[in-house]
N, C-alpha and C positions, 0 to 999 in steps of 0.2 A: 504494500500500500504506500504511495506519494503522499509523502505530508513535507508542507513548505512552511516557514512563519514569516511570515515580511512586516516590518514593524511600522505604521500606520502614521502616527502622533502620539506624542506623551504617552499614557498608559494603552493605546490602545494598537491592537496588530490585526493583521489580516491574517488565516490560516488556510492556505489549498490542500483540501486531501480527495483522495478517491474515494467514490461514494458508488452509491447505483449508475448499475449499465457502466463503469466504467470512465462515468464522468467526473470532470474536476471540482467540486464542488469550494464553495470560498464561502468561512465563517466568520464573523466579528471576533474578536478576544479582548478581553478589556484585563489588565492586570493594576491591579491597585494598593496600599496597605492599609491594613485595619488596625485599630486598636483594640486589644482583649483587655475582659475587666482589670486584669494584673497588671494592666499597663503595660506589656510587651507589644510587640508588633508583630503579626503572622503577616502574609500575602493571600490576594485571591484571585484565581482565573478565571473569566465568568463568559461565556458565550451569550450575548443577548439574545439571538435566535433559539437555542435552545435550553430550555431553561431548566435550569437541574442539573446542568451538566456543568461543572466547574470543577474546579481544582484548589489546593491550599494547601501551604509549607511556612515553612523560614524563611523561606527566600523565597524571589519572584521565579527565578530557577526553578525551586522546586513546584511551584503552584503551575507554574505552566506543563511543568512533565507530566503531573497528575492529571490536568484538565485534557492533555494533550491523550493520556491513555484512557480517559472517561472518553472521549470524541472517537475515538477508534471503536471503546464498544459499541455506543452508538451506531456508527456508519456501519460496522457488520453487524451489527441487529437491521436496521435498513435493507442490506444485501441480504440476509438470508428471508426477511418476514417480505421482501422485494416492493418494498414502498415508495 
């Protein structure tokens, strides 16, 4: 599976992966930090189009790997249920 990330503006990136029938599909990603009540800082990768499907780590790194393998189950749940 083709997955590209091209980084858009400030927190926000474009993401190409292969989806159904073999097409290129392009998702929004927005990365951003939050504040936990402890006052630490996580990160979050949020796909506006698909909603549910994010990511979160330590790091902006990390939240995008996570969201990045949430988007993959995703797109093969798509290819097998063939939506």
């Amino acid at each position: 599976m083709e997955k590209r990330i091209q980084k858009k503006k400030d927190e926000y990136f474009e993401v190409f992966t292969d989806c159904v029938g073999g097409k290129l599909s392009k998702y929004e990603m927005r990365v951003s930090p939050k504040k936990a009540d402890d006052g630490t800082t996580y990160w979050t990768a949020t796909f506006s189009s698909i909603p549910g499907c994010v990511g979160g780590g330590d790091t902006p790194e990390d939240a995008v790997k996570e969201a990045m393998e949430n988007l993959t189950v995703y797109t093969e749940f798509l290819k097998e249920s063939n939506t």
